[in-house]
N, C-alpha and C positions, 0 to 999 in steps of 0.2 A: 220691513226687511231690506229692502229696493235704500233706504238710508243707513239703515247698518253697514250694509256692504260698499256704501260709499266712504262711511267713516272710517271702515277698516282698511278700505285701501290708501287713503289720504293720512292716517298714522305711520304705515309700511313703508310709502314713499318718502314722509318726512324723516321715518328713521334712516330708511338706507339711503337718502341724503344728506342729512346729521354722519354719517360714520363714514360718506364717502368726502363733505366739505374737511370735516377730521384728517383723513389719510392725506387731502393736498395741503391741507396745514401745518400740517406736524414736519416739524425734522428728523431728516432721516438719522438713523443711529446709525454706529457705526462696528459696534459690538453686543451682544445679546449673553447680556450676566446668564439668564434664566436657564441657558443654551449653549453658553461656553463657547460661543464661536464666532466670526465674522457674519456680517450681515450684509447681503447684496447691497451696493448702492448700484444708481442709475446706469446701466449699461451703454456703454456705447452706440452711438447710430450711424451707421454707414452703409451705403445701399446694399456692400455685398453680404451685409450681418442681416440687413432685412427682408434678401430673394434668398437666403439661404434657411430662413426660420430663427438665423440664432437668435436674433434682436427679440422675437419675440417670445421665447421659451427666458430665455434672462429675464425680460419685464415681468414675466409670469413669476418668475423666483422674487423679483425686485419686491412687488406688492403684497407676494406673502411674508418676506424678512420682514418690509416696515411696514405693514397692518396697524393702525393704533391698539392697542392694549389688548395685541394678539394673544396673552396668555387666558384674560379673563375670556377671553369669547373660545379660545383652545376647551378650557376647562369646562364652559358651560355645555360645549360639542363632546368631551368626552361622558360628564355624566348622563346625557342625551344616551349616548352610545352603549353603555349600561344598561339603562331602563329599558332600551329596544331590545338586550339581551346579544348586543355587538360583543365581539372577542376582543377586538382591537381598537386603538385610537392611534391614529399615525404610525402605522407600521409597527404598535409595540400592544405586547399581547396584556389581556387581564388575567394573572395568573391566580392561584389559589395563597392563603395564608401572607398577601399583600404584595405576592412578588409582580415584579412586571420582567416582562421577556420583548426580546427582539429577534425576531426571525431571522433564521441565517438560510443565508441563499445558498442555491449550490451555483460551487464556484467554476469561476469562467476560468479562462485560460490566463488572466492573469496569476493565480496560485500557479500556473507549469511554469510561467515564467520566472519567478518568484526564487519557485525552484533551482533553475537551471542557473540563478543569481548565486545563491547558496554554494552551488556545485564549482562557479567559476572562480570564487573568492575562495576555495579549497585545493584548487588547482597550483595556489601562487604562495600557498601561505602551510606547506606541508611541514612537518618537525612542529606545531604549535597544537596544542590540544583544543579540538572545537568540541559543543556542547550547544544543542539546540533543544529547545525548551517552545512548545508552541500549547498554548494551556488553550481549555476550552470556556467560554462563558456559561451563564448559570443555564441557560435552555439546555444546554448539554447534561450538565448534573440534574436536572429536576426536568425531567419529561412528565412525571405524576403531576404536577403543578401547574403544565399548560389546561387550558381552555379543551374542552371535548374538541375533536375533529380541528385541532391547531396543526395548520402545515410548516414542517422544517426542516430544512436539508440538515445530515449526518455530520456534527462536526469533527468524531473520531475517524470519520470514513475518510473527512478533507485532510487533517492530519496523519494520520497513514498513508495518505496520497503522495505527500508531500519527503515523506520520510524513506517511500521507497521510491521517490522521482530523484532525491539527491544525493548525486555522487561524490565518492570522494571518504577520507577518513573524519567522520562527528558523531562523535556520541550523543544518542537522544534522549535527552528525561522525560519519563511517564507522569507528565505531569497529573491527565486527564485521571490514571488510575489511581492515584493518591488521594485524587480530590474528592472523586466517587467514595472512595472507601472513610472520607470525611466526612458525607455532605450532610451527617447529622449535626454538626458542628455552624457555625455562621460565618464558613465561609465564601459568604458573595454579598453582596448588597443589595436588598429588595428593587432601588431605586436606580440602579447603575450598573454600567456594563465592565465595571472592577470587579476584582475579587477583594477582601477584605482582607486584614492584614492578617487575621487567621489563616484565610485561603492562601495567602502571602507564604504564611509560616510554613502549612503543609507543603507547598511547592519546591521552598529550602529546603526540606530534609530530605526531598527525593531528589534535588540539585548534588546536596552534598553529596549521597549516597553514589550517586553517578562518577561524581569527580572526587571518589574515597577520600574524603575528608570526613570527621567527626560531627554531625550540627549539635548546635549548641541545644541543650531543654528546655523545656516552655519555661520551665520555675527559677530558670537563672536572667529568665526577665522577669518586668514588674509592668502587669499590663493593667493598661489606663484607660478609660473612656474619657475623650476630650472634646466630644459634638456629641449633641444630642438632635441634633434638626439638619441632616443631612439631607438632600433633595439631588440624587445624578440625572444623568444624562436620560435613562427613562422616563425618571419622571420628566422633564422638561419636554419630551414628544408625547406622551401620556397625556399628562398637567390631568392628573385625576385626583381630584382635593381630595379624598376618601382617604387617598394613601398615606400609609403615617410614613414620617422621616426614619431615616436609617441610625445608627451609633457609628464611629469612627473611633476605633483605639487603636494606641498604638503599643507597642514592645520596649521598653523602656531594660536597656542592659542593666544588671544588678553589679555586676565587675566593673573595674575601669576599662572606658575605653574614651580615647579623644579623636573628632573628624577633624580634616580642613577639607571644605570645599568651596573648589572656584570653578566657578561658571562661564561659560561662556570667557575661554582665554581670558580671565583677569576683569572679566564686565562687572561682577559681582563676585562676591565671598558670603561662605558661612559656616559657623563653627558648629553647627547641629546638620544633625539630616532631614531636621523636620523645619519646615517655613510656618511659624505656627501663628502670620498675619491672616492667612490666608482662612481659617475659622469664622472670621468675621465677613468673609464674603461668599456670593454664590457657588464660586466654587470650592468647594471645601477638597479636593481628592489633591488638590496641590499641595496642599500643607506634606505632603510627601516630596521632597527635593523644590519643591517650589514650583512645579508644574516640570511644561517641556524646554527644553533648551536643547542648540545645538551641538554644545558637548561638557561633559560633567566630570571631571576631575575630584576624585575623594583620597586624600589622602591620610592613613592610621593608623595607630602609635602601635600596630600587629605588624612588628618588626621580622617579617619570614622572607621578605623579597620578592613576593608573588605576585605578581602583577595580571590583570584581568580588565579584556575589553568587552563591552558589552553592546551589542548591537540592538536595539529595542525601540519599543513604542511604551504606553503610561502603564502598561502591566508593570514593569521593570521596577516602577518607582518605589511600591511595597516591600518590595522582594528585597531593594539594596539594601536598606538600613539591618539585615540578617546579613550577606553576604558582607558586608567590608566589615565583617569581625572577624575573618579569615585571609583577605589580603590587605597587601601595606598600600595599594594602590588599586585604583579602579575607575578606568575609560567606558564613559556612557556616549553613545553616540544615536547621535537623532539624523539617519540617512532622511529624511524631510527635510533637512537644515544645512545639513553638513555633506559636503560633496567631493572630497578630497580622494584620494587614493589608498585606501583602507589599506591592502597588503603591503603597500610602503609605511604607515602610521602603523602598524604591528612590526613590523621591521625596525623601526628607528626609536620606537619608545621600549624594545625587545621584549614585547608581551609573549608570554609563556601558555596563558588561556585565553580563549576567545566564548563569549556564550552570546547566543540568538535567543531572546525575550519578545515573543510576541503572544497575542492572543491570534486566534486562528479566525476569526472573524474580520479584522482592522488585517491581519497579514496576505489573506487571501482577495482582497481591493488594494492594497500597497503598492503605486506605482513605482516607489522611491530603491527599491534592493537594487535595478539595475546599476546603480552606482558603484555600486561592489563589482561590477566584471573589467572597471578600468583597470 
């Protein structure tokens, strides 16, 4: 027995120094497809970064970005978590019928400020019709779906918060009740914290409804499935092999209709709405305008004069290729990126609507609105 336990401790040690000679071996990366996002490198060292804690909470993030082959050892931790009959695997829930969910917190006081962002870019920009749209993710539609005794703060309750914290003349689309009165429908992605371009769809015609215009009918598109191996942002903190991939279609116009978009002042062009390279990589949810940029100019052959800015995060992206079938133009802007003086750029390009796209999740941590009160 007394050599058993000697040889088991002498495997243990050689593994987890095999996976620790790995981690000083390996090169760090610099982006993480699986996760769609930067990856810590090395933190800076400087004595007041190391009596203040920072130096050390950063190295903590540094070792978990570049882990070697953190997905397989994620994956192996999540089916673990499973079988123990865990809810959760990195902050994201196991839901019923394949879905995964992420918990939303109740928000801090950055949503009041958020707020009072909203209220001050209304203040400077009156005579222009605003139009705020703050959608919910799927834990909001599918509370049947979480895990018995799953805790989640109210995301209608953060939305209403918001709508009567801001002052001023905007009209607010009910997004959240459209969506409910859909949610027999597929619109959200099991694996992702989007809505699908069905959820897309539904959201435009209570957009339109708001800003009395006509939406167009499902049947005057021709919808397509173009992915079958979908894998978001869930699943990449989940990494629960169990979970099947999601479908991605899109709304394909039956009428003519012709874009021009340029990206990024003149960095890029294209003459579709869809980036349809973007299928062939991990992240698939770009294939909609091509991910984020700091600002997005569409312009289309819907000769009516109507110009439309649009302030937003990646919810936005589904939603466009419905709305610029109603204006001749349309200003996307990514307050992340773009820091300019917003009620002067509605001023000088003489936009007529303004609409706020965000999901109430990504909007209620959003440090970036304060840029709207210059």
């Amino acid at each position: 027995m007394k050599r058993l336990n000697t040889i088991m401790i002498v495997v243990f040690a050689v593994f987890i120094g095999g996976v620790a000679c790995m981690n000083l071996l390996a090169e760090d990366q610099p982006f993480s497809q699986a996760e769609n996002r930067p990856l810590m490198q090395f933190p800076e060292v400087s004595l007041d970064r190391i009596t203040s804690g920072a130096f050390t909470k950063d190295v903590e993030t540094y070792l978990s970005d570049q882990f070697v082959h953190k997905r397989f050892w994620t994956s192996i931790k999540a089916t673990a978590q499973k079988v123990v009959l865990k809810k959760d695997n990195n902050g994201v829930y196991f839901g019923e019928d394949g879905y995964l969910f992420e918990k939303f917190e109740p928000p801090s006081e950055q949503l009041d400020a958020n707020s009072e962002s909203i209220s001050r870019f209304l203040e400077k920009t009156k005579g222009v019709s605003v139009y705020g749209l703050l959608a919910p993710t799927s834990i909001e539609i599918y509370p049947d779906k979480l895990p018995k005794f799953a805790q989640t703060a109210s995301e209608t309750a953060a939305i209403q918060r918001v709508e009567e914290q801001v002052k001023g003349d905007i009209s607010w689309i009910d997004a959240t009740g459209a969506l409910k009165a859909a949610k027999e429908q597929p619109i959200y992605f099991h694996t992702d914290h989007h809505w699908t371009t069905h959820g897309a769809y539904v959201a435009y015609r209570a957009a339109m409804e708001k800003m009395g215009m006509a939406p167009l009918s499902s049947d005057e598109f021709a919808i397509r499935t173009v992915s079958k191996n979908f894998r978001g942002t869930y699943d990449a903190k989940a990494n629960d092999p169990s979970v099947e991939s999601d479908e991605i279609d899109v709304f394909e116009p039956k009428f003519h209709v012709s874009y021009d978009v340029d990206i990024d002042d003149g960095q890029s062009k294209m003459d579709s709405l869809y980036a349809w390279e973007f299928l062939e990589k991990r992240d698939q949810y770009s294939l909609f305008l091509g991910g984020n940029h700091r600002a997005v100019t569409i312009h289309s052959n819907v000769k009516n004069g109507r110009k439309l800015m649009i302030f937003k995060d990646s919810y936005a992206h589904a939603l466009v290729p419905f709305l610029a079938n109603h204006f001749e133009e349309i200003y996307m802007v990514d307050l992340r990126y773009d820091h300019r003086d917003m009620a002067q750029v509605v001023k000088e390009k003489e936009i007529q609507d303004v609409l706020f796209v965000y999901n109430i999740a990504g909007f209620a941590e959003d440090e970036n609105l304060i840029w709207l009160r210059q």
